[in-house]
TORDOFI-417119 format. One record per atom (N, C-alpha, C): residue in one letter; x, y, z; residue number from 1. Coordinates in steps of 0.1 Angstrom, whole numbers, plus 5000, padded with zeros to 4 digits. Each point is the difference from the previous one (the first is absolute). Layout:
BEGIN
<aa:A; u:X; v:Y; w:Z; i:NUM>
...
//
This chain:
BEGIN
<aa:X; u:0813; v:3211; w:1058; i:1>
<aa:X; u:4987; v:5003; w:5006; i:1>
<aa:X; u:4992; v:5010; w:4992; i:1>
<aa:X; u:4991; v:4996; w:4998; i:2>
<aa:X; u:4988; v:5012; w:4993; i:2>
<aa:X; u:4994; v:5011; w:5007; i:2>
<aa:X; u:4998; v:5009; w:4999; i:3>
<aa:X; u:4998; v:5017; w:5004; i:3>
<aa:X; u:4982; v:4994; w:5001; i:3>
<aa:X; u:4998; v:5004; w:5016; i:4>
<aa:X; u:4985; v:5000; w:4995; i:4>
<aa:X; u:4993; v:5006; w:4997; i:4>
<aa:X; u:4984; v:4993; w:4996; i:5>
<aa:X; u:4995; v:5012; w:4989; i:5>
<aa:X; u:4989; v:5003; w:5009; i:5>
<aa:X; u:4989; v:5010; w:4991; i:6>
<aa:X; u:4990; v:5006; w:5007; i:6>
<aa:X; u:4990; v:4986; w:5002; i:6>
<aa:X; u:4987; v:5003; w:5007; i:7>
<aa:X; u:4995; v:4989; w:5000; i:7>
<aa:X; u:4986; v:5006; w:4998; i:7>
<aa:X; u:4995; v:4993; w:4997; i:8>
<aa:X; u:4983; v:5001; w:4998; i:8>
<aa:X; u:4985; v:4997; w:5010; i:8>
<aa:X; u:4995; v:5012; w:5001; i:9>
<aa:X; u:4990; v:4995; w:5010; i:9>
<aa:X; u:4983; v:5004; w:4995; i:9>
<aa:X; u:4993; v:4992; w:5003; i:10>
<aa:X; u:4989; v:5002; w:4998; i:10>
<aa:X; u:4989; v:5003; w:5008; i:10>
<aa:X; u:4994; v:5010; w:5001; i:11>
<aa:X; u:4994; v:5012; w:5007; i:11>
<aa:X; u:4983; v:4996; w:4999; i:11>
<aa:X; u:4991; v:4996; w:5008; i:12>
<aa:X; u:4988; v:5007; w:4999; i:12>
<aa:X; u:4991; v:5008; w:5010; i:12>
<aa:X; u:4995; v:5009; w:4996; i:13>
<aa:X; u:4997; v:5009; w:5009; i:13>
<aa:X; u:4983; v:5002; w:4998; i:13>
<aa:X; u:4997; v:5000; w:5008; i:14>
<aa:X; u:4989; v:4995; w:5007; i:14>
<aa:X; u:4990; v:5011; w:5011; i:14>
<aa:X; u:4990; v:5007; w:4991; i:15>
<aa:X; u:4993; v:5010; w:5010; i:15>
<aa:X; u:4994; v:5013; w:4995; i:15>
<aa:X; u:4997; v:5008; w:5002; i:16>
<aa:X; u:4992; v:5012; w:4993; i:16>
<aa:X; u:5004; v:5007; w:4988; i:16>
<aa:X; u:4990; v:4997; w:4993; i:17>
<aa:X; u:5012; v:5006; w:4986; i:17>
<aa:X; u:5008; v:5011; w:4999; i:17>
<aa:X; u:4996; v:5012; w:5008; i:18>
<aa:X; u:5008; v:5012; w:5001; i:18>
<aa:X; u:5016; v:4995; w:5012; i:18>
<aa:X; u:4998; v:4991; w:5006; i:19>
<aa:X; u:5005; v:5000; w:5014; i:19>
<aa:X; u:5013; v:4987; w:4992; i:19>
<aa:X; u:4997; v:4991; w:4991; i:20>
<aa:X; u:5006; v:4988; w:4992; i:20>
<aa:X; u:5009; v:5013; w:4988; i:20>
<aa:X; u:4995; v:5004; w:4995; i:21>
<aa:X; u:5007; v:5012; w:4991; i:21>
<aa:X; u:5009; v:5009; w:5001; i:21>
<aa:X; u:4998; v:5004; w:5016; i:22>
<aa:X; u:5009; v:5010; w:5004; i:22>
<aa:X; u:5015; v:4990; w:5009; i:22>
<aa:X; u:4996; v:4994; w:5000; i:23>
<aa:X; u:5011; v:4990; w:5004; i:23>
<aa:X; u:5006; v:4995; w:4988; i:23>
<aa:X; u:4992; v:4996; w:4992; i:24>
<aa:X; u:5010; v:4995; w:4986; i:24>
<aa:X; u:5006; v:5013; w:4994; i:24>
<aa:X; u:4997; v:5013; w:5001; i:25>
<aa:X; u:5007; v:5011; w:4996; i:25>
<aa:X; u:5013; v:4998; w:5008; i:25>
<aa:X; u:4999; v:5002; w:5014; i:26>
<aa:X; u:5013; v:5002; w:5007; i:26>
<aa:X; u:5006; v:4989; w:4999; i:26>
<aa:X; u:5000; v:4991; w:5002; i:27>
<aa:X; u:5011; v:4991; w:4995; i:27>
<aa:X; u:5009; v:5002; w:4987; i:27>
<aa:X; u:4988; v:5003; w:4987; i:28>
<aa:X; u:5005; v:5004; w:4990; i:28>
<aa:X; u:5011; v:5009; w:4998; i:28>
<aa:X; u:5000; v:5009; w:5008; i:29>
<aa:X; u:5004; v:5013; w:5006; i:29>
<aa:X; u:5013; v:4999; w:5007; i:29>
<aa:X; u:5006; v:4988; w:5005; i:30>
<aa:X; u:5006; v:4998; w:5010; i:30>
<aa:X; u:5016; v:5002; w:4990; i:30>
<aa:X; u:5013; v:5002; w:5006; i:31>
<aa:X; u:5008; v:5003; w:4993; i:31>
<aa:X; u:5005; v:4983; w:4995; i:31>
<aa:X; u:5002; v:5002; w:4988; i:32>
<aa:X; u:5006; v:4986; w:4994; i:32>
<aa:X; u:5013; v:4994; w:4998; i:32>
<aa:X; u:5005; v:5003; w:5015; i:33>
<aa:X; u:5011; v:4991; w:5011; i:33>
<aa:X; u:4993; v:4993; w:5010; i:33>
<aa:X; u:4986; v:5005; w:5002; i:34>
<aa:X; u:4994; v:4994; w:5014; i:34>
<aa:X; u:4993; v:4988; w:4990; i:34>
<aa:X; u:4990; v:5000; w:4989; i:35>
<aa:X; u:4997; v:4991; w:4997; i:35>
<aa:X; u:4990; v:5006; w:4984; i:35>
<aa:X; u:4996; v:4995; w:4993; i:36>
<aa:X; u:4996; v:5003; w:4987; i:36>
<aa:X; u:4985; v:4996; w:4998; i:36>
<aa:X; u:4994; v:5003; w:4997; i:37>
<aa:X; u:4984; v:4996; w:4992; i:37>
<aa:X; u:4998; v:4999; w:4989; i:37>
<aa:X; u:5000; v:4988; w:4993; i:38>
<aa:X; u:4999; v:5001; w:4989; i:38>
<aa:X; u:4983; v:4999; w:4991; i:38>
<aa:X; u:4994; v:4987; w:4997; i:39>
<aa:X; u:4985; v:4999; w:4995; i:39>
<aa:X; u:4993; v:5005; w:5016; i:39>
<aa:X; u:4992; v:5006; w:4994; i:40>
<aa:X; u:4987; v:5003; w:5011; i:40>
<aa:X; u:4987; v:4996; w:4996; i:40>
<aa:X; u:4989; v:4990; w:5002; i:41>
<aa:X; u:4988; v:4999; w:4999; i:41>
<aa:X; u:4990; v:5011; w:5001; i:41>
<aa:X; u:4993; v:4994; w:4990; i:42>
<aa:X; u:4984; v:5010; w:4998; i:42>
<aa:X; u:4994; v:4997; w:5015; i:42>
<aa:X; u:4989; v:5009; w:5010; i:43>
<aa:X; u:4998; v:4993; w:5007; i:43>
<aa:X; u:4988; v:4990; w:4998; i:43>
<aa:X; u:5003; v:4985; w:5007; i:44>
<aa:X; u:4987; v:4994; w:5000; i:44>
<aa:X; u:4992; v:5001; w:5014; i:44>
<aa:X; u:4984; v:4999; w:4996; i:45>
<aa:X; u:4995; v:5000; w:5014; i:45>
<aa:X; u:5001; v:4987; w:5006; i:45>
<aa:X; u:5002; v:4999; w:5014; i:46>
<aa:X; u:5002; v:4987; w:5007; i:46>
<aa:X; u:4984; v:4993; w:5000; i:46>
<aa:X; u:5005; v:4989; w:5002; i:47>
<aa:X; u:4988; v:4989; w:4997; i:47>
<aa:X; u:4990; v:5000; w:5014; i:47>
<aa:X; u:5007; v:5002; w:5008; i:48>
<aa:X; u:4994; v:4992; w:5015; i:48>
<aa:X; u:5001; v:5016; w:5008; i:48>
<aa:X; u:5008; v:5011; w:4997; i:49>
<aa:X; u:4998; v:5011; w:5009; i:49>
<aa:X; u:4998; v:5009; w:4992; i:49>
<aa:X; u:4998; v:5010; w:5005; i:50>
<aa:X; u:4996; v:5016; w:4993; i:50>
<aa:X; u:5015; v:5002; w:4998; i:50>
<aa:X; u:5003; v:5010; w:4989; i:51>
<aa:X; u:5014; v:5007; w:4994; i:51>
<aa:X; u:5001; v:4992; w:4993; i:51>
<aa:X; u:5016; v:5003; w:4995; i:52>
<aa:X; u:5005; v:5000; w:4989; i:52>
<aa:X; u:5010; v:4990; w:5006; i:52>
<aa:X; u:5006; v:4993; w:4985; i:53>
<aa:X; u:5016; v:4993; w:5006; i:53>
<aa:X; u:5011; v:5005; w:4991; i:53>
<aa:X; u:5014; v:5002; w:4997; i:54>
<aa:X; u:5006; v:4999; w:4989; i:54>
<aa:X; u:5010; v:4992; w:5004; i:54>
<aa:X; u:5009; v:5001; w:4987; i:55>
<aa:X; u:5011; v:4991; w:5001; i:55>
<aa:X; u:5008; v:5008; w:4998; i:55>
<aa:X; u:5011; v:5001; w:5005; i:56>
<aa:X; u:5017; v:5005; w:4993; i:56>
<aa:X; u:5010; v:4991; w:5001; i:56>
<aa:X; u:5010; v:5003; w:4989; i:57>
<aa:X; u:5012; v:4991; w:5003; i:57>
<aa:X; u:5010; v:5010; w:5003; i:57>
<aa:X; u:5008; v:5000; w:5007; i:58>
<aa:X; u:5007; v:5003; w:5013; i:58>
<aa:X; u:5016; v:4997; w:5002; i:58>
<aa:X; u:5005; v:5008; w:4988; i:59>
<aa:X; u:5016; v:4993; w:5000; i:59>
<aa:X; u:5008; v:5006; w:5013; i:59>
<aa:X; u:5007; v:4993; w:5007; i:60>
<aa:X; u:5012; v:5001; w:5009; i:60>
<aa:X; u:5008; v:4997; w:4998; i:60>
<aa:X; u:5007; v:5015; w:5004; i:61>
<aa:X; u:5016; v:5001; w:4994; i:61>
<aa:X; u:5012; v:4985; w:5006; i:61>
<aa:X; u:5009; v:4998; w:4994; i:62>
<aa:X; u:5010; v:4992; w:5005; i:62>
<aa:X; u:5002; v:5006; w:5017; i:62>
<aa:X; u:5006; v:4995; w:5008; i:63>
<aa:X; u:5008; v:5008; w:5009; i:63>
<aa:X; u:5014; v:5006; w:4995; i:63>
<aa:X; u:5002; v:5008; w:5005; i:64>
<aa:X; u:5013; v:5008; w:5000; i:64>
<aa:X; u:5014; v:4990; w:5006; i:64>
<aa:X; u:5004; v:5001; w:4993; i:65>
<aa:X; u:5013; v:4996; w:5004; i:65>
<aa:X; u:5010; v:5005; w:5005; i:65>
<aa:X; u:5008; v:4995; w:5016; i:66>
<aa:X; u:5004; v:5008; w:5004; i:66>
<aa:X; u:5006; v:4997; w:5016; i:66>
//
């Protein structure tokens, strides 16, 4: 059987650029057992609403075995 791995998620966040930022900080922030951030986007402005969007990718850990 193979050990499972971390898995990848893809994040966009969506809403006032101070308010989209400080969110992508804390996740950043978060300890890297709970889950990891890796690329973070420049922000773009959304097309159809006011603010900003970004992207992050979003590694998650394996589960623990046990």
């Amino acid at each position: 059987m193979t050990a499972p791995r971390p898995r990848l998620v893809k994040v966009r966040l969506s809403g006032d650029a101070d308010d989209v930022a400080a969110l992508a900080d804390l996740l950043a922030d978060l300890p890297g057992d709970r889950c990891a951030v890796g690329e973070v986007s420049i922000p773009y402005p959304n097309r159809r609403d006011s603010g900003v969007r970004r992207y992050l990718d979003v590694v998650v850990p394996a589960p623990a075995e046990g």
